[in-house]
Each structure stands twice: as structure tokens, then as C-alpha cells.
C-alpha positions as CSV (number, residue, x, y, z in Angstrom):
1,X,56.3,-87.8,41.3
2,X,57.1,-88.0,37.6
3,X,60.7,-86.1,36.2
4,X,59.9,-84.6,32.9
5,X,62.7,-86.1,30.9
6,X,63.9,-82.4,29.2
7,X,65.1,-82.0,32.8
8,X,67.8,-84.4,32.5
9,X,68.2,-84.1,28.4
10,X,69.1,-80.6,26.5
11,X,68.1,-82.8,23.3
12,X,64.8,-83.9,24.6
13,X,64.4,-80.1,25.4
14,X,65.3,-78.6,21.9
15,X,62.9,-81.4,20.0
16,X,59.9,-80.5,22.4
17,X,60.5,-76.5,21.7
18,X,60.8,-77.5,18.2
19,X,58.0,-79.2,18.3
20,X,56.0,-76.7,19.6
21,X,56.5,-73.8,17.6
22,X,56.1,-75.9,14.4
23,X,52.6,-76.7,15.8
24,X,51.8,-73.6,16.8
25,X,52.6,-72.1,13.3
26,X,51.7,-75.3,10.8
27,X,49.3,-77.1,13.1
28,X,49.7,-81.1,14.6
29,X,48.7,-82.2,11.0
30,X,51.0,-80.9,8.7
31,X,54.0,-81.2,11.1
32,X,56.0,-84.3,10.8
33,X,58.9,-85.9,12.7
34,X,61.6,-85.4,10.4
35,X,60.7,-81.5,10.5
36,X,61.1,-81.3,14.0
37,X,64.6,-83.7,14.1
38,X,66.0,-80.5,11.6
39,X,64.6,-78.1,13.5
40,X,66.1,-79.5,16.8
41,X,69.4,-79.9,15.2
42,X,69.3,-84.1,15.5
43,X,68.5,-87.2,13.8
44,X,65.0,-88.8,13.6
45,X,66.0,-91.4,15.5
46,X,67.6,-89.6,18.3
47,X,63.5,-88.2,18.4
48,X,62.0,-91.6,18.5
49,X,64.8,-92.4,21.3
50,X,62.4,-90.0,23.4
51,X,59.1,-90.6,21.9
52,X,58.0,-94.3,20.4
53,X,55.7,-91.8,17.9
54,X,54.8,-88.8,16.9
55,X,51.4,-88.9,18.7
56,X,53.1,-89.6,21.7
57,X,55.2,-86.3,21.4
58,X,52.7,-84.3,20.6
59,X,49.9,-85.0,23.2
60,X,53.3,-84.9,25.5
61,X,53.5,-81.5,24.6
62,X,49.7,-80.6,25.2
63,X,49.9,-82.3,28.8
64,X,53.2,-80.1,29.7
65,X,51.3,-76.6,28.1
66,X,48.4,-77.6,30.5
67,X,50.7,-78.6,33.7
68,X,52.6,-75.4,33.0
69,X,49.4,-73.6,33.0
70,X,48.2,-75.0,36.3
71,X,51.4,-74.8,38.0
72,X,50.8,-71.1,37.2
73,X,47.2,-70.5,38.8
74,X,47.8,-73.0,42.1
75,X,51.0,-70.9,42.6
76,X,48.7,-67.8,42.7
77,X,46.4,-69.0,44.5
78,X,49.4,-70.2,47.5
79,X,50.3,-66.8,47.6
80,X,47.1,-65.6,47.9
81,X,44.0,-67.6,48.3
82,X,41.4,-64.5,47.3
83,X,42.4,-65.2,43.7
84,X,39.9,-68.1,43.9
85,X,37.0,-65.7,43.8
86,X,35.9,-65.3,40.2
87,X,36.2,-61.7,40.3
88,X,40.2,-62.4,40.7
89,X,40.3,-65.5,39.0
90,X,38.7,-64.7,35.6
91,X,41.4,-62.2,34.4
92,X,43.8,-64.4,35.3
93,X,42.7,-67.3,33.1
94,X,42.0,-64.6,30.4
95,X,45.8,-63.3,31.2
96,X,47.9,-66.6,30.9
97,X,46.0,-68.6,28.1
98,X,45.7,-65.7,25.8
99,X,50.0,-65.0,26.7
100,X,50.3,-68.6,25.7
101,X,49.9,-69.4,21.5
102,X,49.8,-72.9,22.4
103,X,47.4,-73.1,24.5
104,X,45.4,-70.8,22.5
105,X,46.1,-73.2,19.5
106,X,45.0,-76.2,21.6
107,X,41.8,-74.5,23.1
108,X,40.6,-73.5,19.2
109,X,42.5,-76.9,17.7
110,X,40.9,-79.3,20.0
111,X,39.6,-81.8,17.4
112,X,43.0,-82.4,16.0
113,X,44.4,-83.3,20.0
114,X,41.1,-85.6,20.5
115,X,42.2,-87.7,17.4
116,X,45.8,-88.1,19.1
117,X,43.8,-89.5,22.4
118,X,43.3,-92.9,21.3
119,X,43.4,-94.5,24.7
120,X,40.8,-94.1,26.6
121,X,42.3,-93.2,30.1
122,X,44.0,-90.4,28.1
123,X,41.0,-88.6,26.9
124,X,39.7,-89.2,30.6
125,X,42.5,-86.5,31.6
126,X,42.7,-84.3,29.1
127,X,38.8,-83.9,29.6
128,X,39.0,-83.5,33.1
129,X,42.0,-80.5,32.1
130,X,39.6,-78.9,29.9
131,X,38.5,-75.7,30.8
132,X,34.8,-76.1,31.3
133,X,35.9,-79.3,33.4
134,X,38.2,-76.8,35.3
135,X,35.6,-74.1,35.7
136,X,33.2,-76.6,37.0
137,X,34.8,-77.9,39.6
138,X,36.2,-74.4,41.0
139,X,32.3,-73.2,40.3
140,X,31.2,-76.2,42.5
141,X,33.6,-76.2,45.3
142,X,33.1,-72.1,45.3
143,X,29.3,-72.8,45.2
144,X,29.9,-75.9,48.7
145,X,31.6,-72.9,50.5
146,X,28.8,-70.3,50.1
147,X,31.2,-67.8,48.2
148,X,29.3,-67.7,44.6
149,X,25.3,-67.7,44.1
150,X,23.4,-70.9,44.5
151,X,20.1,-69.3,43.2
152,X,20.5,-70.3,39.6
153,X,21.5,-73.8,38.4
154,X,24.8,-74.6,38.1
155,X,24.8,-75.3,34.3
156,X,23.2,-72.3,33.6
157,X,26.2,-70.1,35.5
158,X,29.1,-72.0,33.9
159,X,26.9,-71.2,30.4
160,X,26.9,-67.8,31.4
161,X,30.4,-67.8,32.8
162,X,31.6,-69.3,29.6
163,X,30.2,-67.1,27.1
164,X,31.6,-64.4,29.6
165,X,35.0,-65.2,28.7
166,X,35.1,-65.9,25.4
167,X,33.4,-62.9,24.7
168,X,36.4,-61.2,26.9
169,X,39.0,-62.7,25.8
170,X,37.8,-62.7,22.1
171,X,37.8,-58.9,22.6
172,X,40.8,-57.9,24.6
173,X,43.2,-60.5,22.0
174,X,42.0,-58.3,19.5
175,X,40.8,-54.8,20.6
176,X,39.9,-53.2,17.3
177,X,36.6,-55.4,17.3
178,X,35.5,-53.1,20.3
179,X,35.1,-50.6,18.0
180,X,34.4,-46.8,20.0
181,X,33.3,-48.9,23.1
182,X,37.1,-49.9,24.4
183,X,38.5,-49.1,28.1
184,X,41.5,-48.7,29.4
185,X,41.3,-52.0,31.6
186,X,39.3,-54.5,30.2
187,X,40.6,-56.9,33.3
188,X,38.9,-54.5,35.3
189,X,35.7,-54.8,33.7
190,X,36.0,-58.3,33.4
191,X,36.3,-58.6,37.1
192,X,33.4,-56.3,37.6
193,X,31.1,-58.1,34.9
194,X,31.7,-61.9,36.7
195,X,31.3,-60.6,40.5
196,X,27.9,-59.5,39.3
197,X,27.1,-63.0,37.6
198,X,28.6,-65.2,40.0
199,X,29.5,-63.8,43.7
200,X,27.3,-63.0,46.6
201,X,26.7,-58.9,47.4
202,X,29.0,-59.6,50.7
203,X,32.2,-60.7,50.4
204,X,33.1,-63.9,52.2
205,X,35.4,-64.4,55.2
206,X,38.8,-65.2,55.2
207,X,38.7,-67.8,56.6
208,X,35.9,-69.4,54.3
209,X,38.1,-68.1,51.1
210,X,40.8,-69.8,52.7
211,X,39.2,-73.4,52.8
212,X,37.7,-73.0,49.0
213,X,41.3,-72.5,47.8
214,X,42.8,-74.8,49.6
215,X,40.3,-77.1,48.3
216,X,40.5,-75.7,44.4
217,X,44.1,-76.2,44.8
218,X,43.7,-79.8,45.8
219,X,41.5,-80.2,42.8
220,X,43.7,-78.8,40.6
221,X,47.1,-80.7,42.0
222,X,44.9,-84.4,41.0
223,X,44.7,-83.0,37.4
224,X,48.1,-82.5,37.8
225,X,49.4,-85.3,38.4
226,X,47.2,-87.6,36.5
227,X,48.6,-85.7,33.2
228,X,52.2,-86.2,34.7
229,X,51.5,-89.3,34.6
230,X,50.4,-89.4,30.9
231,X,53.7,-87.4,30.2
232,X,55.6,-90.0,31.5
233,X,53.9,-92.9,30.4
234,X,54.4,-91.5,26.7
235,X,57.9,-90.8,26.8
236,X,59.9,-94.3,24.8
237,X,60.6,-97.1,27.1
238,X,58.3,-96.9,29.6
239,X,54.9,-98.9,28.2
């Protein structure tokens, strides 16, 4: 497997935290490389040491948000494989994308990390990372094991599903659009609101819940590992 290289570098590690919070507050646009060399306390070229280009850094930087995120849920879902039903699993993506301004940046920003992709194989796994491709493949594998509704198509339950938690989480990351109809745990009725949509009126055996995780988890450590391998591939040196 991959090493990330701001394990072995404290440099590499201050210019990719620079780098972040500059996007997060200016945008991948406006943001250049000499801005992130004075933020990081280092040269230009100590930056391009790292990265051949700026493009390089910053879809670096999107890959290791997305890794970190996954890392996150599979760990989770090891500890405890029921957070693969939706009911679980919904407030938790809600919970650790909306905690995380750059991934909320890249999920509203995507155009600008699209025209960063310009190889081919790249876009291929950032589009498999995206969250409808996520959502589809946990829907599916749920859907193969009997623990979510096969009555409806499956496009029409991810639609659902989707506008579900955008409406969610466009609600609970600012509350004062609720207006008089707030509650004192919104997870709660997120939960409650995606168990009706999506799971079966019995709950599934443990040992079924088991098997779906195991495989979600599988799922999600290929995404893994494909955009560690993207990481690497961008850091300087090693095309």
C-alpha cells in the first residue's frame, strides 16, 4: 500500500494544510502556489519538490479529504456492522461531511475539481468516490442481502434517498431555515425518516447485517485504494 508522503515530511505536511484552508476560504481558483509556499513557511520550489503542479496538489488534497472520510465510516462499520443499515448510516454521512469544510467545499465546488481531472483514469475514481456512486453501491449490496426494500426501483430510492439528505443536512448546517418546526435531534428524525423509505418493517438478522457490511466495507476499501493510488501517483517523481 501507498505511504502518504506528509508521513515522512513535516514540510510536505504544513504545504498540504496550507493548502487546504486557502481553498477552503478563497476556492481552487483564486489560490495559487506561491500563496501556499508563504503560508507554509517555504519556497516555491521546495512545493514543486512535492508536487510537479498545482493540479497535482490540489486533487491530492481532494483524494486524502475523501480517504480520510472513508477511513472514518469502514472504521465504524468494524466496530459495529449495524451502522450499514440506513437508519444508522445516514446521520453518519450527514455528521462527518457537514464537520468537514472541505469536503463540504468539494461536494458544492465540484465543477472546479472536474476541471483538475484531466486524465481520464482520475475522473474514473473520483466518480466512483462520489457520493451517489457510494450510496449506490451500499443501496445495491444492502438491496442483494434482503436488508432494504426491493419493491421500488433502485433509481428511484437513491432519488429519494438523495433528496433526503440534502434536505437534512441543508437544514441541520443551518437550523434557522426550520423556522418553528425544529427538534431537538434532527439525527433522530433523520434516522426515523430513511428506515421508513428504505428498510424492511423487520429488522434483519445478525448474521445477514454482518455479511452486507462486510461486503460494503470491501466496496469501500477498492475506492480506497484506487485514490491512494492517485495520491501517490501525483506526488513529484513518481510519473
Amino acid at each position: 500500500m501507498s505511504r502518504l508522503i506528509e508521513h515522512d515530511s513535516a514540510k510536505a505536511a504544513r504545504i498540504l494544510d496550507s493548502a487546504r484552508d486557502l481553498v477552503v476560504e478563497h476556492g481552487v481558483r483564486k489560490v495559487t502556489i506561491a500563496e501556499i509556499a508563504a503560508a507554509a513557511g517555504v519556497g516555491k520550489g521546495t512545493v514543486y519538490l512535492y508536487w510537479e503542479t498545482k493540479e497535482d496538489l490540489f486533487v491530492g488534497l481532494a483524494a486524502r479529504e475523501v480517504l480520510g472520510w472513508i477511513d472514518t465510516v469502514t472504521t465504524r462499520i468494524g466496530q459495529d456492522p449495524h451502522t450499514v443499515l440506513p437508519r444508522h448510516l445516514a446521520p453518519l454521512l450527514i455528521r462527518t461531511t457537514h464537520g468537514n469544510p472541505w469536503l463540504r467545499w468539494l461536494r458544492s465546488d465540484d465543477s472546479a475539481l472536474r476541471q483538475l481531472l484531466h486524465r481520464p483514469a482520475d475522473q474514473e475514481r473520483f466518480a466512483d468516490a462520489s457520493p451517489s456512486a457510494m450510496g449506490n453501491a451500499v443501496i445495491t449490496i444492502l438491496r442483494d442481502h434482503g436488508i432494504v426494500r426491493d419493491d421500488l426501483p433502485l433509481a428511484r430510492q437513491m432519488y429519494a434517498l438523495h433528496a433526503v439528505l440534502v434536505g437534512f443536512g441543508n437544514v441541520m448546517a443551518h437550523p434557522a431555515g426550520a423556522g418553528p418546526l425544529n427538534v431537538d435531534d434532527p439525527e433522530t428524525a433523520l434516522a426515523d425518516t430513511v428506515h421508513l423509505l428504505l428498510e424492511k418493517p423487520r429488522d434483519p438478522a445478525a448474521r445477514v447485517v454482518a455479511q452486507a457490511a462486510e461486503a460494503v466495507r470491501a466496496r469501500f476499501t477498492e475506492i480506497h485504494d484506487s485514490l491512494l493510488e492517485l495520491v501517490a501517483a501525483g506526488a513529484a517523481g513518481t510519473r
